[in-house]
N, C-alpha and C positions, 0 to 999 in steps of 0.2 A: 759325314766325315769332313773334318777341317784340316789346316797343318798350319804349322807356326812358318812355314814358306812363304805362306801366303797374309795378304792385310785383307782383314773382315770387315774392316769398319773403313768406310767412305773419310778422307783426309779434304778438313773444311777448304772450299776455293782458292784461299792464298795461300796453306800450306801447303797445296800442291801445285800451286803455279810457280812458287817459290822452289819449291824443292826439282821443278822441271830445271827453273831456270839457270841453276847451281849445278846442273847435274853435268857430267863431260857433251853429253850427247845437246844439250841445252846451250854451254856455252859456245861450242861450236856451230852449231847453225846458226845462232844470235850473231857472233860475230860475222859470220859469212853475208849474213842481212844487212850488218851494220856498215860492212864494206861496200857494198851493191848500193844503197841510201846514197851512197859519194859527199855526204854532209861537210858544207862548209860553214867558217866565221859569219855569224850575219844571218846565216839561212830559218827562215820559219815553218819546222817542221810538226807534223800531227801523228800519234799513238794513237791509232785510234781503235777501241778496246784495248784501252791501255792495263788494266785489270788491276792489282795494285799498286803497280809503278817499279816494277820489275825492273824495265829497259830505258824509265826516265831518266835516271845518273847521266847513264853514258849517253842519251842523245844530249842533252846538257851539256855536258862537256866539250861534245863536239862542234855545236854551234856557239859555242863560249858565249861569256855576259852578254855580245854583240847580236845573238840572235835569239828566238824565242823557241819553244818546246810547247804544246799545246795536246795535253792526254783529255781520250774520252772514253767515257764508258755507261753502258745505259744501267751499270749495277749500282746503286746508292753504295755499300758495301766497300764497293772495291775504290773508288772515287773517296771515301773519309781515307779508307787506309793508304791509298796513292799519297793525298794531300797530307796527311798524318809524316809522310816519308819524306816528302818533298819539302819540307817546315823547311825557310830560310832559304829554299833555291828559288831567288826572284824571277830568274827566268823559265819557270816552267808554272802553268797555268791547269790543272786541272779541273775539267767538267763533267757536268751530269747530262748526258745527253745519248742520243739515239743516231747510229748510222746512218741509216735511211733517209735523214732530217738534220744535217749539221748545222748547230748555227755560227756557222762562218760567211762571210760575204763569197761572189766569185771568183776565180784566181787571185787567195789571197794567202797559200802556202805557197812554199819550195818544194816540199818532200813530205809525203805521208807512206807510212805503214801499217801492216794490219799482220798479226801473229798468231797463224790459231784460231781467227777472229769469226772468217765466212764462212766455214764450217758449221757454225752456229744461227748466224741470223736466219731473218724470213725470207731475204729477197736476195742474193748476193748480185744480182743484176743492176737493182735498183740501187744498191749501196756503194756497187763500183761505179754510177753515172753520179754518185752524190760526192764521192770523190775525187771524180774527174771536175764534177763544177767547181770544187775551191782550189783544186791547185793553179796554180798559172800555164799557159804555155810554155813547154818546157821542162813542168815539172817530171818528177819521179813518183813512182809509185813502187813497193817493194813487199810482195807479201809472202807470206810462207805458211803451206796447206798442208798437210799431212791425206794421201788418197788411199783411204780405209778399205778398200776392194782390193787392195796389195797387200793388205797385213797376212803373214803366212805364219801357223805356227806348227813346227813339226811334230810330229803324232802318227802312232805305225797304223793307225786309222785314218785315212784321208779323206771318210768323210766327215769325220768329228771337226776334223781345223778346216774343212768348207763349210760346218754347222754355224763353226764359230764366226768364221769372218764374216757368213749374211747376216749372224745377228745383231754384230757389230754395225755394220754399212746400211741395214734396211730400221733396228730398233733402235741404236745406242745414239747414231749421228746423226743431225736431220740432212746435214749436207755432204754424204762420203767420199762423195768423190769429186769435190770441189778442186782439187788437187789435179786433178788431171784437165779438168774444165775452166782452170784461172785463164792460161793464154786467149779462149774465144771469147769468155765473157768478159774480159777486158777490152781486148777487140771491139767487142759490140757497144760497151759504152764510150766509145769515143778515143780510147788508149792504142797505141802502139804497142808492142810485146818484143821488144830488143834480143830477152835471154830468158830461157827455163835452164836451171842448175836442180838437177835431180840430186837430191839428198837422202841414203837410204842405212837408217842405223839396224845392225843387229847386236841383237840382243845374246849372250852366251850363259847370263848368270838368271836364273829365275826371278830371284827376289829384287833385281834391279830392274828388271820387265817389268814387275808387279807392281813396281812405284810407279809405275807409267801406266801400265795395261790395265789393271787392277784385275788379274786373269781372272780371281776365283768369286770376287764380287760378280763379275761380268759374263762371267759361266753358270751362275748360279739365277741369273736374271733372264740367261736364255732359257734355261728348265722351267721358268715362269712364261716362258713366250713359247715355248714347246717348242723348239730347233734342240732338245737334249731331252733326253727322257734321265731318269735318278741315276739307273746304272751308266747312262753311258755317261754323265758329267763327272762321277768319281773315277769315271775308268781316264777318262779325260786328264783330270788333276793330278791321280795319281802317276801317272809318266810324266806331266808336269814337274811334278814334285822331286822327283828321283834322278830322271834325266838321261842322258845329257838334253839340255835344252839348246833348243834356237829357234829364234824369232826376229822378224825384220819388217818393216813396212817404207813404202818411200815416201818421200818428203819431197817437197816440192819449193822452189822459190822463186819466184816467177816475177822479175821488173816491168811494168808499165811505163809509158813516158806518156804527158798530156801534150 
């Protein structure tokens, strides 16, 4: 059983980073980041997994002609389509490169961010010490994690939405709970930790979940990882589907300073 509530098909990488970043919930925490950054005239700031250059404009803007914008991303993909967007803005430089391994000199930024980013990598240890090496003393560091061990979504069966959320935290992310873990492991590579701004959107309308969540893809991938057996994923979807719905997970945005 399917429902037209829900999206079956996987939306390619930049349509849905895109579509995050447009979205209420997107531009709100975006800006909430882009105030914490404190970016001035002149300042040489780094995106790093910048993805296709979503947040390049307005760090752009910010540092006007006078300072520099510098996106990275280890996606071949996302780096043409970044660079494809950024035609004509001399001040931003995009590259193909790996977190882990920046090639920048030592304290040679102002301000770096990461979005979404440590969630994903192999090391996030290793990649907050590679970030601490280029900023200067002084700099900023500004990142914002989503902590997948919060995601709740309600259901008159409570163990279906604890089914759900380990499948999420233990199959879907390699890093789930990064989000709760940014203030120590910044800490340990050498950062200060100023501010945590807990960020936690809910959800009230299903199909605007699902452009985020992708529930019924993602329920249907736990039935393949056996945390749902057939009956209970439709029984799952279908109060999904009907409602009333809500769901909320927190967000996290957590400033480092080098």
């Amino acid at each position: 059983m399917t429902s037209s509530a829900f999206e079956t098909a996987k939306p390619d990488p930049v349509t849905y980073l895109d579509r995050l970043a447009t979205s209420d919930l997107g531009r709100s925490y975006k800006r909430r980041m882009l105030d914490e950054l404190d970016l001035r005239a002149g300042h040489r700031v780094l995106d790093l997994g910048c993805g296709p250059g979503t947040d390049l404009e307005a760090l752009a803007e910010a540092v006007t002609p006078a300072g520099a914008v510098i996106g990275v991303d280890h996606d071949q993909n996302m780096v043409d389509a970044a660079r494809a967007r950024m035609t004509g803005r001399d001040v931003v430089d995009v590259r193909h490169a790996d977190i882990h391994d920046l090639p920048m000199p030592d304290h040679s930024a102002d301000r770096a961010r990461t979005d979404r980013v440590l969630q994903h990598v192999a090391d996030p240890l290793a990649a907050l010490g590679e970030i601490c090496r280029v900023l200067r003393p002084g700099g900023r560091l500004v990142m914002g994690e989503p902590d997948w061990e919060t995601l709740a979504v309600d259901h008159p069966d409570s163990d279906l939405t604890r089914a759900y959320t380990r499948h999420v935290a233990e199959q879907v992310v390699r890093n789930a709970a990064i989000g709760r873990q940014l203030p120590r492991l910044a800490t340990e590579s050498g950062f200060t930790v100023p501010t945590v701004i807990p960020v936690t959107p809910v959800f009230r309308d299903v199909q605007a979940a699902d452009k985020i969540l992708g529930l019924e893809r993602t329920s249907r991938r736990a039935v393949e990882a056996d945390y749902f057996t057939d009956d209970a994923v439709e029984a799952w979807l279908s109060h999904l589907r009907q409602g009333p719905f809500f769901a909320a997970v927190t967000f996290y945005i957590v400033v480092a300073e080098a």
